[in-house]
LUMPA-361854 format. One line per 4 residues: number of its first residue (from 1); their letters; for each residue x, y, z of C-alpha. Coordinates in steps of 0.5 Angstrom, whole numbers, plus 2048, in hexadecimal, padded with zeros to 3 digits. Example, Ala and Ser with C-alpha at 12.3 -4.5 7.8 and 13.67 -1.06 7.14 Angstrom:
1) AS) 819 7F7 810 | 81B 7FE 80E .
//
This chain:
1) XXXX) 806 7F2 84E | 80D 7F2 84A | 80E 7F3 842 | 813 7F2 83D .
5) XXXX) 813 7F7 837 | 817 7F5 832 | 818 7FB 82D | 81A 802 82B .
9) XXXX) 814 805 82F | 817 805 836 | 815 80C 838 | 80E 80C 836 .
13) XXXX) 80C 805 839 | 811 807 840 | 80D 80D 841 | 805 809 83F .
17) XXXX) 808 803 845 | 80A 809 84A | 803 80D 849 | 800 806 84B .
21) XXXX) 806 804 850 | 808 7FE 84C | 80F 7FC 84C | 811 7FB 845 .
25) XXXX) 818 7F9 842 | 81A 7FC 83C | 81F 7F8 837 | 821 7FA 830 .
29) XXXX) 822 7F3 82E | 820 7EC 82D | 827 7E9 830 | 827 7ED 837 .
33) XXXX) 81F 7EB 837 | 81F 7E4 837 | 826 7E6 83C | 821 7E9 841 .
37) XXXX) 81B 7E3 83F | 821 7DE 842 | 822 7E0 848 | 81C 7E4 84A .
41) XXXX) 816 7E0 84D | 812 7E6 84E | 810 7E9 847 | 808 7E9 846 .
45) XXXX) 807 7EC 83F | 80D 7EC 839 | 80C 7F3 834 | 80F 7F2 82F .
49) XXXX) 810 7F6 827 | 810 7F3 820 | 816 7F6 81E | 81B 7F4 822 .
53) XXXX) 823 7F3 821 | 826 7EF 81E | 81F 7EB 81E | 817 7EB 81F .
57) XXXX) 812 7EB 825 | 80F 7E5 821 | 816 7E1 822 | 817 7E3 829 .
61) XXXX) 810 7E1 82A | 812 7DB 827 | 818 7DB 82B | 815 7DB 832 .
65) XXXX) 810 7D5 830 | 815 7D0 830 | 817 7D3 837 | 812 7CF 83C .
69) XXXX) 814 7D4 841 | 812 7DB 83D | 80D 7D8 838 | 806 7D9 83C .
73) XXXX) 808 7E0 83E | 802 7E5 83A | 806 7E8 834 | 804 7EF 830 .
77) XXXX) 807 7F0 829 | 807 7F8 828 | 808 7FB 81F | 809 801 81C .
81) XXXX) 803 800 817 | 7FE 7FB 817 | 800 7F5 813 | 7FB 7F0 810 .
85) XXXX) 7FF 7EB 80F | 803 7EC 816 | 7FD 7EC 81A | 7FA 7E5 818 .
89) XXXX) 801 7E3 818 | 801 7E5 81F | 7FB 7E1 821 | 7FB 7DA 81E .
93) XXXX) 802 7DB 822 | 7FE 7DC 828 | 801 7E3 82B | 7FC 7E6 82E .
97) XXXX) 7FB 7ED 82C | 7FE 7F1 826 | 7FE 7F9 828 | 7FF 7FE 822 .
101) XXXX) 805 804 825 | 802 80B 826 | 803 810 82B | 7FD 80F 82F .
105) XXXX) 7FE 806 82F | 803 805 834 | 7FD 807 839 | 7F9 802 836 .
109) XXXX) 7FE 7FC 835 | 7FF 7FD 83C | 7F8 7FC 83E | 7F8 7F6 83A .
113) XXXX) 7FE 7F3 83D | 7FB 7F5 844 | 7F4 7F0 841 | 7F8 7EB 83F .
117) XXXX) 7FC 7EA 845 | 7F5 7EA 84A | 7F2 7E5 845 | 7F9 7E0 845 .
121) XXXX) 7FC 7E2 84A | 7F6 7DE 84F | 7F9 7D7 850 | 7F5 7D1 851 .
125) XXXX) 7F6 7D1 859 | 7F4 7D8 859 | 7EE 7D6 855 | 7ED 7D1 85A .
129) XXXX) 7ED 7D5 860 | 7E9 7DD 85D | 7E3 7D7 85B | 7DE 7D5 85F .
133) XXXX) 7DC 7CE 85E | 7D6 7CC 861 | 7D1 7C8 85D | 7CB 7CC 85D .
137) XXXX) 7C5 7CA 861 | 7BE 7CD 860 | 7BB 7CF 867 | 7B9 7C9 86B .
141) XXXX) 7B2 7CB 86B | 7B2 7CC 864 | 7B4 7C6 862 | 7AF 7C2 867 .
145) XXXX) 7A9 7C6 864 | 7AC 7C5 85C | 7AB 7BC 85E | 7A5 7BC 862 .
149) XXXX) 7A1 7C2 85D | 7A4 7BE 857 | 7A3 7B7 859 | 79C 7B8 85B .
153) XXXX) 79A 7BB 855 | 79D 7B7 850 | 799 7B1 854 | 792 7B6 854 .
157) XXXX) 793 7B8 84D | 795 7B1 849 | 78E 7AF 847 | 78E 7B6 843 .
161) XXXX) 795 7B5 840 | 793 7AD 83D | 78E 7B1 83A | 791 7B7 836 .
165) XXXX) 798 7B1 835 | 792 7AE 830 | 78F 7B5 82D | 797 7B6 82C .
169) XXXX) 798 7B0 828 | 792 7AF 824 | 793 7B7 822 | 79A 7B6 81F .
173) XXXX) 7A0 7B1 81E | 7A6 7B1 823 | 7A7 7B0 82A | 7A2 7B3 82F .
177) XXXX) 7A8 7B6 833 | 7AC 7BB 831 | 7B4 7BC 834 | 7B8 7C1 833 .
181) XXXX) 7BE 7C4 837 | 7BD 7CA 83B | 7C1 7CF 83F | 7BF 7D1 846 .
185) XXXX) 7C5 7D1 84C | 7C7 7CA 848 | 7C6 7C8 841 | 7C1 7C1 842 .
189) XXXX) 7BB 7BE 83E | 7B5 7C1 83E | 7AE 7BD 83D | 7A9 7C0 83A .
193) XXXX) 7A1 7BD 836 | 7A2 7BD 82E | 79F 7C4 82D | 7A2 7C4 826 .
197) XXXX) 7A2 7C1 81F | 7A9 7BC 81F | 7B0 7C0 81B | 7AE 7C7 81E .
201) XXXX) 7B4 7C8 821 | 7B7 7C9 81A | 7B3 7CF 81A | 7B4 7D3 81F .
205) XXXX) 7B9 7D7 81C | 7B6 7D9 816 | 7AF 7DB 81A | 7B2 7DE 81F .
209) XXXX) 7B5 7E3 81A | 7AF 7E4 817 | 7A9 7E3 81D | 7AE 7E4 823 .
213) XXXX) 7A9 7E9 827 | 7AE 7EC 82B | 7B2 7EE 826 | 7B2 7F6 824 .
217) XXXX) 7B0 7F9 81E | 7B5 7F9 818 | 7BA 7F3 81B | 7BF 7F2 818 .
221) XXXX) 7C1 7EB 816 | 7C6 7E9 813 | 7CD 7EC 812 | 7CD 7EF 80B .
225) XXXX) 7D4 7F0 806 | 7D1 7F3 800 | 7D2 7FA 805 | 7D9 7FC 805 .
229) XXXX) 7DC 7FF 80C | 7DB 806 80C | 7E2 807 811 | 7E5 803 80B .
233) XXXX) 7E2 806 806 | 7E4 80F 809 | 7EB 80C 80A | 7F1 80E 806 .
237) XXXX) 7F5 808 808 | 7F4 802 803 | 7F5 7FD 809 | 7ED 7FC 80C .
241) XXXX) 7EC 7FF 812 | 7EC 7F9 815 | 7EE 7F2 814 | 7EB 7EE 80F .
245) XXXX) 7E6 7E8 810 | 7E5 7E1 80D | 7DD 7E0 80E | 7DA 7DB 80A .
249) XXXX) 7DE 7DD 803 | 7DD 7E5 804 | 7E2 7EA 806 | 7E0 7EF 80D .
253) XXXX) 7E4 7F3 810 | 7E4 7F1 818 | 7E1 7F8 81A | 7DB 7F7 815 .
257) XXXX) 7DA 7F1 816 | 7D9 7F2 81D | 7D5 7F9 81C | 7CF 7F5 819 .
261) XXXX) 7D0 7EF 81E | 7CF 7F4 824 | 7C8 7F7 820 | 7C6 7F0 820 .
265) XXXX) 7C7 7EF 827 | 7C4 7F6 828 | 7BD 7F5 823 | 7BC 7EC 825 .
269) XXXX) 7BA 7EA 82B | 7BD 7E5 82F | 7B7 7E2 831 | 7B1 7DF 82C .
273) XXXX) 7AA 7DF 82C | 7A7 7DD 825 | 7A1 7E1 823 | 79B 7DD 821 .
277) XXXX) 7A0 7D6 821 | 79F 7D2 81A | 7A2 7CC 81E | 79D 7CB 822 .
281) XXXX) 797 7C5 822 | 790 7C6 824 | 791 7C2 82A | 797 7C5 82B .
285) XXXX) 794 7CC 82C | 790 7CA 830 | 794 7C7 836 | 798 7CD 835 .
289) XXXX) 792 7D3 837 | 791 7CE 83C | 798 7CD 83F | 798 7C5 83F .
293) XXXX) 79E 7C3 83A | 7A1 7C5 840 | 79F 7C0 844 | 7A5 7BC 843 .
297) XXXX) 7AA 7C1 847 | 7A7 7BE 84D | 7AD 7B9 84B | 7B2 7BE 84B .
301) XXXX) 7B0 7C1 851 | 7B1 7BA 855 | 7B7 7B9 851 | 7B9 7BE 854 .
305) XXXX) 7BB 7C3 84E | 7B6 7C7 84F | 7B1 7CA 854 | 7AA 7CC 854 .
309) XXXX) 7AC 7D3 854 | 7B1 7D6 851 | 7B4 7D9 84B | 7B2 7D6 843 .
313) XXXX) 7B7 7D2 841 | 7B9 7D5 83B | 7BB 7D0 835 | 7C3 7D0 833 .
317) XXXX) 7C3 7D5 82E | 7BF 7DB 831 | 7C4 7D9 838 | 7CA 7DA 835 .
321) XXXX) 7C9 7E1 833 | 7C8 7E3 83A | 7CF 7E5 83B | 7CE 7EC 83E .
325) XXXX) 7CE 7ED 845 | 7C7 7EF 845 | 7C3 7E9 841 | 7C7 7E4 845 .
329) XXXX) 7C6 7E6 84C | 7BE 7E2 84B | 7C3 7DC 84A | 7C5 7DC 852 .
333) XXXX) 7BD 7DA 853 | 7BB 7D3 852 | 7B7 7D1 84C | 7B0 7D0 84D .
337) XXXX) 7A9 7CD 84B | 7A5 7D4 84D | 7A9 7DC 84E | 7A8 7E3 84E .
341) XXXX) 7A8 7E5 848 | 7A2 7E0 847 | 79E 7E2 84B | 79F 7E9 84A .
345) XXXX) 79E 7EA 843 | 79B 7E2 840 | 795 7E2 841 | 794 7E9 83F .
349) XXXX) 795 7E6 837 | 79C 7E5 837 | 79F 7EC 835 | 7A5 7ED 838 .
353) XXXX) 7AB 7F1 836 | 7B2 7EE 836 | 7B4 7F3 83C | 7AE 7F2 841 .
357) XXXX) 7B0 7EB 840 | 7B7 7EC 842 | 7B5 7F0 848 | 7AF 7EB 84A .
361) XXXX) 7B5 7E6 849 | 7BA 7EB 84D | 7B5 7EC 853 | 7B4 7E5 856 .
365) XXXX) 7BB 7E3 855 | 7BD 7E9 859 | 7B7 7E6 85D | 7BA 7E0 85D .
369) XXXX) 7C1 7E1 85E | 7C4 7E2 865 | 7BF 7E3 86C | 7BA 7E5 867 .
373) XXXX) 7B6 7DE 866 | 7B0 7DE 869 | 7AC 7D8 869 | 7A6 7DC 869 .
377) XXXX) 7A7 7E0 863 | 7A7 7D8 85F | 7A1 7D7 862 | 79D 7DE 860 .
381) XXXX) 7A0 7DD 858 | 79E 7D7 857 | 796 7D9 85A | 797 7DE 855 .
385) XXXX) 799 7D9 84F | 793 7D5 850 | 78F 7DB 84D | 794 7DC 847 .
389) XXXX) 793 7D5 845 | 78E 7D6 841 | 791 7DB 83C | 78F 7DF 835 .
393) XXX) 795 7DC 832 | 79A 7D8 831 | 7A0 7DB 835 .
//
């Protein structure tokens, strides 16, 4: 890894280069380090301070992105004291971090310009040849099964389905079906029997603040500015602590307003169940207690974008907070009809916390992944299902 510095720091980021035997070139001025940028092919990373000779860092980041050889290189803006103006000045041009000078931040730009070269420096080709691109297959077994359990079913069970169909529509208005996307290895189209009155997506947001079940006591909900930063607040600077932030016509500083988005996330759930679901219509709970609204996934499953075991597609906007290795290790098992958790904790009244859930979900994608599938392991869940089928409530 090669970086250019450019600035009056020579001494302090030479000596944080050599610590991490990292080749650095240390210029003082604007002019010889476009020199070096034009007959180097090998500079990974480019340092450069604000205050510069003659001109800016910001014009010489100007200058190298006219410059079709150098202007894809990462590109680190270093200032004396932290600037309001110069920081959002640095971003909507496009610099990819802004660092203030101390004697502690050459180290830390270091590391910075180390990240920044593993993120960039990984080419197309090389993406191509580190991925394995083999298209996922369930286990032959497996999928042999999921058509023939599924296709029998649905052939067993269609004189039940015309029935509940009529109960469906004669209870309330709207379609007898309900289609929604779900998330499981593959986002897809998800069929379940209408348990709900129609519109209730629109408010699954408001009562999964108020009725989520795995919610915790005193969740906090929304971002508040009426409450001052405490950090900018004990500063003596009359800077704030941080940069400022535009949200819906309130002024925040960016570490308040990321302190309260953290409590949010620590207090909310991502998964939701509602307590007592005002949504749902007579019919609706009963075909719920009974498990039969999710009869139409036997579709699913013959489409092939779900098996008869698995993990339960999760709706998009509960999959898109799995973002931490351990949550999103579930999604590396099939989506599935029946699982783990199910048959372990529904029948029981549907009283689960969001972490027995996530370790149900963890266990059978360990179970799945790898030489650990066995056929007979599906089999023993789905016996076990059919005591859970008749339940207390509506999970």
């Amino acid at each position: 890894m090669n970086i250019l510095y450019i600035g009056n720091s020579t001494d302090a980021f030479l000596q944080s280069a050599k610590e991490k035997n990292i080749k650095l070139i240390a210029v003082a001025n604007s002019i010889e380090g476009l020199e070096i940028l034009k007959n180097s092919n090998n500079i990974d990373v480019i340092i450069s301070d604000f205050s510069l000779p003659g001109n800016t860092g910001l014009f010489l980041y100007d200058t190298i992105q006219s410059d079709s050889k150098s202007n894809e290189i990462p590109f680190i803006l270093v200032s004396e004291e932290y600037n309001m103006k110069l920081f959002a000045e640095a971003f909507r041009k496009g610099i990819n971090d802004y660092f203030v000078s101390s004697s502690t931040a050459t180290g830390k730009i270091i590391e910075r310009a180390e990240a920044l070269h593993l993120f960039y420096g990984t080419t197309i080709e090389d993406s191509k040849h580190s991925i394995n691109n083999e298209t996922y297959k369930l286990p032959i077994s497996k999928r042999i099964f999921d058509i023939v359990f599924a296709t029998s079913a649905l052939v067993c069970l269609s004189p039940l389905m015309i029935l509940i169909i009529i109960a469906i529509r004669l209870e309330s208005k709207g379609k007898v079906y309900y289609i929604a996307k779900r998330v499981g290895r593959k986002t897809f189209d998800f069929y379940k029997l209408r348990s709900m009155r129609t519109g209730s997506d629109e408010l699954i947001k408001k009562l999964a603040k108020e009725n989520n079940q795995y919610n915790k006591e005193n969740a906090v909900t929304t971002i508040n500015f009426d409450i001052s930063c405490p950090e900018c607040s004990n500063s003596s600077k009359e800077d704030s602590c941080s940069p400022i932030l535009h949200i819906d016509g309130n002024e925040i500083c960016d570490y308040w307003y990321n302190f309260q988005k953290d409590e949010i996330e620590k207090t909310n759930s991502t998964f939701i169940k509602i307590v007592n679901d005002p949504r749902i219509t007579k019919i609706g709970k009963f075909i719920r207690n009974t498990s039969i609204d999710e009869l139409p996934q036997l579709i699913n499953v013959i489409k092939g974008d779900m098996s008869i075991v698995g993990n339960r597609p999760l709706p998009v906007y509960e999959a898109e907070l799995l973002t931490k290795d351990k949550m999103s290790k579930r999604f590396l098992a099939p989506a599935g009809i029946t699982g783990l958790w199910q048959v372990e904790l529904r029948g029981k009244g549907g009283e689960m916390s969001e972490e027995e859930r996530m370790r149900l979900d963890n266990e059978y994608a360990d179970k799945f992944t790898g030489n650990n599938y066995s056929f007979w392991y599906d089999m023993k869940l789905i016996l076990r299902t059919f005591p859970g089928l008749i339940q207390k409530s509506t999970v």
